[in-house]
Every structure is written in C-alpha cells, then in structure tokens.
N, C-alpha and C positions, 0 to 999 in steps of 0.2 A: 180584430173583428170578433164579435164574441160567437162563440159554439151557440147550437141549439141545445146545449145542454146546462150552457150557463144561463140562457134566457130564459128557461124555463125554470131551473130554481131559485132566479132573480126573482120572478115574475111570482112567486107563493107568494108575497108579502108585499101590502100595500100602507105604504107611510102615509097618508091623505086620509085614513078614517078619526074619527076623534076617540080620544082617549079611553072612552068607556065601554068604545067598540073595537077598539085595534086588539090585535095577537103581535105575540113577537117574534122576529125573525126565527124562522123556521131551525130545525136543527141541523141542518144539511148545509147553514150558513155557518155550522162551525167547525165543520166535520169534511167539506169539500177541498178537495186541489185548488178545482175550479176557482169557489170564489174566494181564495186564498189568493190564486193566483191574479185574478181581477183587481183586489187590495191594495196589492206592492205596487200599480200603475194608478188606480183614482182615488185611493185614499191616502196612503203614506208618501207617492213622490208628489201628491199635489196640495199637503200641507206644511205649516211651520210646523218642523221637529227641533223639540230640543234634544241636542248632541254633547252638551258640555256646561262648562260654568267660567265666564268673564276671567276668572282670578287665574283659570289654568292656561289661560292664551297672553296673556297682559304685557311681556316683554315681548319684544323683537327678536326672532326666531323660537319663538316657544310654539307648540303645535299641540293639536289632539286628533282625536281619530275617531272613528266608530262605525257602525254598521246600523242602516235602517230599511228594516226587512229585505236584508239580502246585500242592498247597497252600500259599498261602501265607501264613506266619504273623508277628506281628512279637511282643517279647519288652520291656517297658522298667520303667526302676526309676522309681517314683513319687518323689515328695519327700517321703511317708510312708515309705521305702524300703522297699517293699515292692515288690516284683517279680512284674510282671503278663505275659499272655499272651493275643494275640489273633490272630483271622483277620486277617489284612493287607485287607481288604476296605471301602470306604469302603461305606453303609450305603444311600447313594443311587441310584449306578449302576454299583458293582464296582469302580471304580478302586482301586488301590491307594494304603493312607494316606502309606508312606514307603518311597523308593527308594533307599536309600543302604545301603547293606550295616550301618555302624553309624554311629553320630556319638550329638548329644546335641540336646535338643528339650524347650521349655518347655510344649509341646501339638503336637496330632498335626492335620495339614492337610491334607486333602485336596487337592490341585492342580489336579484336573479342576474341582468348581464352587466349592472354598472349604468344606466342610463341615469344619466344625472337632471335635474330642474333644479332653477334656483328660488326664492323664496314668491317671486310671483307667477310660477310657473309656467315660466321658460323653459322651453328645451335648450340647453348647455353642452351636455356632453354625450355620445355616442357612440361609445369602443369599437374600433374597429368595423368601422361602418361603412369607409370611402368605397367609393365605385356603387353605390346604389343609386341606382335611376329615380329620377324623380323622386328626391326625397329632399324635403324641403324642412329644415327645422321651428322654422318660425310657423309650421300649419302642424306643428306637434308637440306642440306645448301639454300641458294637465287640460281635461276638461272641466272648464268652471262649474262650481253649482253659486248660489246664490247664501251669503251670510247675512246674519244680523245680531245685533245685541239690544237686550231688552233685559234689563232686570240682572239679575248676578247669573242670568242665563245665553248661554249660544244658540242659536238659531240657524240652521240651512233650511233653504227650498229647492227640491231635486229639481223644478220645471220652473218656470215662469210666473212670480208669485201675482195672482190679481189684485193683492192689498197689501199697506207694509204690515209687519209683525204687528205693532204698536192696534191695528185695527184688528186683525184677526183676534186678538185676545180682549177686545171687546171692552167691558165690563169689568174686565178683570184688572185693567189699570188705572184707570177712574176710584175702583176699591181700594187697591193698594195705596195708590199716591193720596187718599182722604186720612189713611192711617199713619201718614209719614213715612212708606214708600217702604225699600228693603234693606237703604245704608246702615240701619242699625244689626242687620242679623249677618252672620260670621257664619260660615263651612264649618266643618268638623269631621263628618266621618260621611263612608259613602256604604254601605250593604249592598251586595246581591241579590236576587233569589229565583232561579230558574224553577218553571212550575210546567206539569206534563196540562195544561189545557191552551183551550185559544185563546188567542189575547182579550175577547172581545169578554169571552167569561170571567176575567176579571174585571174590566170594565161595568160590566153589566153590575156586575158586587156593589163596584163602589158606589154605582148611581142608585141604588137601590129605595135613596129615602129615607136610610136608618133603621128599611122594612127587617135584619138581620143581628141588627147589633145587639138587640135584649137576647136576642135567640145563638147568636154565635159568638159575642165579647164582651163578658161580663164586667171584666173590670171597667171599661170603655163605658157602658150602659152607666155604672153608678155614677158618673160625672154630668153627661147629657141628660139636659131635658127634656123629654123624646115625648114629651105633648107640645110641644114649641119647636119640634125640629120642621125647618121649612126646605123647600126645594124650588130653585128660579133658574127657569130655563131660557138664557139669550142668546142668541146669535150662535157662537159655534163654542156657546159657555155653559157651564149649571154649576149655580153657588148651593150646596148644600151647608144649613147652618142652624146651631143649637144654643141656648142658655148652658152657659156650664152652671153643675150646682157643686157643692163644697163636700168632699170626700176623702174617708180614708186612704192609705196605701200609698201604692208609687204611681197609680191612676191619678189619684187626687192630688198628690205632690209636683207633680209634672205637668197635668191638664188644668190650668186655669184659668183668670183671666173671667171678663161679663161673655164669652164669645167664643164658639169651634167656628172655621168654614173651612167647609172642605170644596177647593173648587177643582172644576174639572173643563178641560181645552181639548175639544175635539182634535184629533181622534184619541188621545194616549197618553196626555200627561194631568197628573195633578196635583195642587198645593195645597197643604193641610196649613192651618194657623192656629197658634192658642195665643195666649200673655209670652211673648219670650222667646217661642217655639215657632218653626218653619220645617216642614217635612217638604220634601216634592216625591212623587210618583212618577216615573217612565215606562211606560208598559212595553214593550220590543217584543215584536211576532220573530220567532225561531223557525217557524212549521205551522203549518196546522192544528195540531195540536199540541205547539208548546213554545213557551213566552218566557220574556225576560224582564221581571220588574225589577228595577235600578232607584233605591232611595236615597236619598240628600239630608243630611240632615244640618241644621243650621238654628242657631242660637244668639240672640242679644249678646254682643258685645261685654264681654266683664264674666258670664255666666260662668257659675259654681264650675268645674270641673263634676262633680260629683252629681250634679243635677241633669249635666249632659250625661252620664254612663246611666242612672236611673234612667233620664226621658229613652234615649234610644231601646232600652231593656224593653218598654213599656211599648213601644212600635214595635218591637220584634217579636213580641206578645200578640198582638193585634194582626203582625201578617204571618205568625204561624197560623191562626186560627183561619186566616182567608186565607192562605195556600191549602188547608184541608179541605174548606169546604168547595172553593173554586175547581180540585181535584175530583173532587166526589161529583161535581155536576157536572163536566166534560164524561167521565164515565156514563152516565145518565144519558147525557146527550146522542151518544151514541146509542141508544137501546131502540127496539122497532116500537115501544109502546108510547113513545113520548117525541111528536112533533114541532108541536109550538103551546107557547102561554098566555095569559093571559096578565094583563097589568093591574094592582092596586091603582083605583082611582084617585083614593089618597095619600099613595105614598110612593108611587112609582114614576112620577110625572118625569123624572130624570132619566130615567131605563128608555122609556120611549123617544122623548127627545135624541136621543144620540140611533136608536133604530131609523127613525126618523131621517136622520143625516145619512147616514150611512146609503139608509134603503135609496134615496134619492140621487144618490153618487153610483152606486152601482146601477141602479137603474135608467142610468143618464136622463133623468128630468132633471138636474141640479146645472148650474153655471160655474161649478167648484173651479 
C-alpha cells in the first residue's frame, strides 16, 4: 500500500498534459527511496527484461544468472531443451543457487547447506533433513519466473506477463525482420560501466532527440544528420533515427551505412544499429542513485577484427562522454534550486513518452 509520502510525490507530475505544456518528473523521482522503492515492484518486476543472450543458454545444462533491481534470477537449458526460469533463491535460507554469471551444470547446488535441484527445478536433495514435520519436497522446488527468447536475447518476467515478448517490443520486430532480422550479427565483447546516478538519468540521455550529441559527442555529431534526426514514439518503444553523412576518423570508419536508429524498449534497454554494427544498452538500477549499464556488442558475420577493436573504441568514447554528463546531472538533481523541466517541443518528444509511462505505472492509472 503506498505511504502518504509516496502519493504525494507521485502526485507532482501529471503524464496527461500535452507536450508543450508538460514538466518532467520532478527531482525527488530520482533522488527518493520511496519511488525507488515503488520501481522494483511496477516497473522492473512487471516488464520484459533482458537478462542474457540465446548463445550463453543454447546447450543443455548451460545457465546464466543475473539480478534485476535487486532480484535475482537465474535462466537454464534443461536436457529436455527446454529453457527454464527462476528466482536465484535456495529454498531453505535464501542463499543463492548459482554464482557464476554463466557456465554449464548438471544440477543446481546450493553452496550454503548442499540443497540440491535438478535442471527443472526439483527439489532432489536435502542433507540431513529427516525428522522434519511437514515438509514436503515436491511444494519446494525453485520459484519459477517466466522465460522467453526473442532475437539473440533472453527474456524473464518477474510476475505474470499480460503480452508475449514478441508484443511488448512492438515496432521493434516488424523493423528488424524488414532488415533481414539479427542472423547475420555475431557477439563479440560485452563492457561494463557502473555510474553514481539513477537509472532513469540515463535513460532520459538517450531519449533526448539528439537534443545533446553536437553539445556532448563530437565525434558522433560529424556522422548524423541532426536536421533529419527523428523521434517516434509507439507503444512501449521510441526509434530514434539519423541520415548518416560520410566522415573522417574512427567515427566515420565504423558509423555507416544510409541509417542510425537508436531504439529504445521500455523501461531500460536499447539497440543502437549502423551498416554492420549492433550495440544493445541495459540500464540495471543499483540504488538510487546508482546504475549499471551493460553493452553488447555485435558485428556481421566475416567482420575485420580490426574494425570490431575501432567500432567498440568509438562506443567507449560515446559512453565516457554520457557517464560524465549523466554524473553531473544526478548531482544537479539533488540541489534545492532545481525541481523539474521543461521539454523541447522539437526534440524531446522521446524523454516525455517514457515520463509518460512511467508517471502512469506509478500512479496506477496504467493496466501494466
């Protein structure tokens, strides 16, 4: 049930005025427990996250893991191949079943007392357990979450999802599969990069409209044609996208192609495209004020070696420059002189769409 203190900082911000009259979610939406706290229950357990990528599950007993805002889940291919989904939670005393980010496992162990599952999460084994009342193995299995596969991506949904994957990303499959889909791009490397603000201030970055990039990434800027940059806002998507124009450097060498789009899937992921090139975004809330963005990097098939260490060089360029400035504005954020903003009518229509979603999910008007 919520406090009177979270309904009243909900209640600052209303998603229903039109564009040229909206403000944006107040700064107390990035800076509270509260609606931090509110978050990890109607935004992140009650959408599709991506957790992983198709190729790190593909055998029978291979697994992965991960944490989504707080929760942790783990993801693994039976040797029926089927591909299961659970709380990461040993059943006894919360430990968690497996701490390796991925690898492969012929059954799931608990480490703390030995509680064992087997690949569909079974309870199996229980050290020295006899003489316990009422305890029944079969009512203590893993608790399922919900999997899916979509794209060279993994999917859970912590609750009950209202739509499959395949809907929820809208627009965003219909796009891809006109392009000849994803078979032709290949993994490669994966980056870090923990950053002291809230998740949502990066978010807010990317959707910005391209309102940043002449002002914050230069190299980036001399490719796009940022009088042709558009922004389309559907369903629980925004394609941000540019003419690329023909450029010196390792910008120019890496970014090409007739075409950028940078899309973005409510609440926290996004997929960057050029000629060749496949970036994804994961945005993972730590705290309050501190996130974890996790990149993918992925290239056609055949690609140069030397063309992959330049492109990646050239993202890592791009997210130092947004790790400074998404920095700088969490600091901001917190100042007594600075509440809320106000939207470019021309170039922010993306920033509000996702306030928008957001404001509507915490403020339970939404069916999420």
């Amino acid at each position: 049930m919520p406090t009177d203190t979270l309904r009243n900082l909900l209640s600052a911000f209303d998603p229903e005025l039109p564009l040229d009259r909206a403000r944006t979610i107040p700064n107390s939406w990035y800076t509270a427990p509260e609606v931090y706290a509110a978050e990890r229950d109607v935004v992140f357990a009650r959408t599709w996250q991506v957790v992983g990528r198709v190729d790190q599950v593909a055998a029978g007993g291979a697994f992965l893991t991960a944490e989504i805002a707080g929760e942790p889940v783990l993801v693994v291919r039976g040797d029926d191949g089927v591909l299961r989904g659970f709380f990461n939670v040993c059943r006894h005393r919360a430990a968690p079943i497996l701490n390796e980010p991925c690898g492969t496992a012929t059954k799931l162990r608990c480490r703390y007392h030995g509680w064992t599952y087997d690949l569909t999460g079974r309870l199996r084994g229980t050290p020295e357990f006899d003489g316990v009342a009422e305890f029944c193995k079969e009512e203590n299995g893993l608790v399922p979450v919900v999997v899916a596969e979509w794209g060279p991506f993994v999917w859970i949904h912590l609750t009950p999802p209202r739509e499959p994957v395949t809907e929820f990303v809208g627009p965003l499959k219909a796009w891809i599969e006109s392009r000849g889909g994803f078979a032709r791009l290949v993994w490669h490397a994966r980056k870090t990069y923990d950053l002291t603000c809230n998740w949502k201030v990066y978010v807010d970055n990317y959707l910005d409209g391209g309102y940043h990039v002449n002002t914050v990434h230069p190299g980036l800027a001399g490719v796009l044609d940022y009088r042709e940059y558009r922004t389309v806002c559907d369903g629980h998507t925004v394609i941000q996208s540019s003419p690329i124009k023909a450029a010196d450097g390792e910008t120019g060498r890496t970014r090409t192609g007739d075409l950028a789009a940078y899309w973005w899937v409510y609440p926290n992921f996004m997929v960057n495209l050029y000629a060749g090139v496949m970036d994804t975004n994961l945005v993972l809330p730590l705290g309050v004020d501190r996130c974890r963005v996790v990149f993918d990097f992925y290239f056609a098939a055949g690609t140069d070696d030397g063309f992959v260490r330049e492109s990646i060089a050239v993202a890592e360029q791009v997210q130092a420059e947004d790790v400074g400035i998404c920095e700088e504005v969490q600091r901001g954020l917190n100042s007594r002189s600075y509440t809320t903003g106000r939207f470019s009518v021309k170039r922010e229509n993306g920033g509000y769409h996702f306030h928008q979603l957001l404001g509507r999910v915490l403020g339970g008007n939404s069916q999420e």
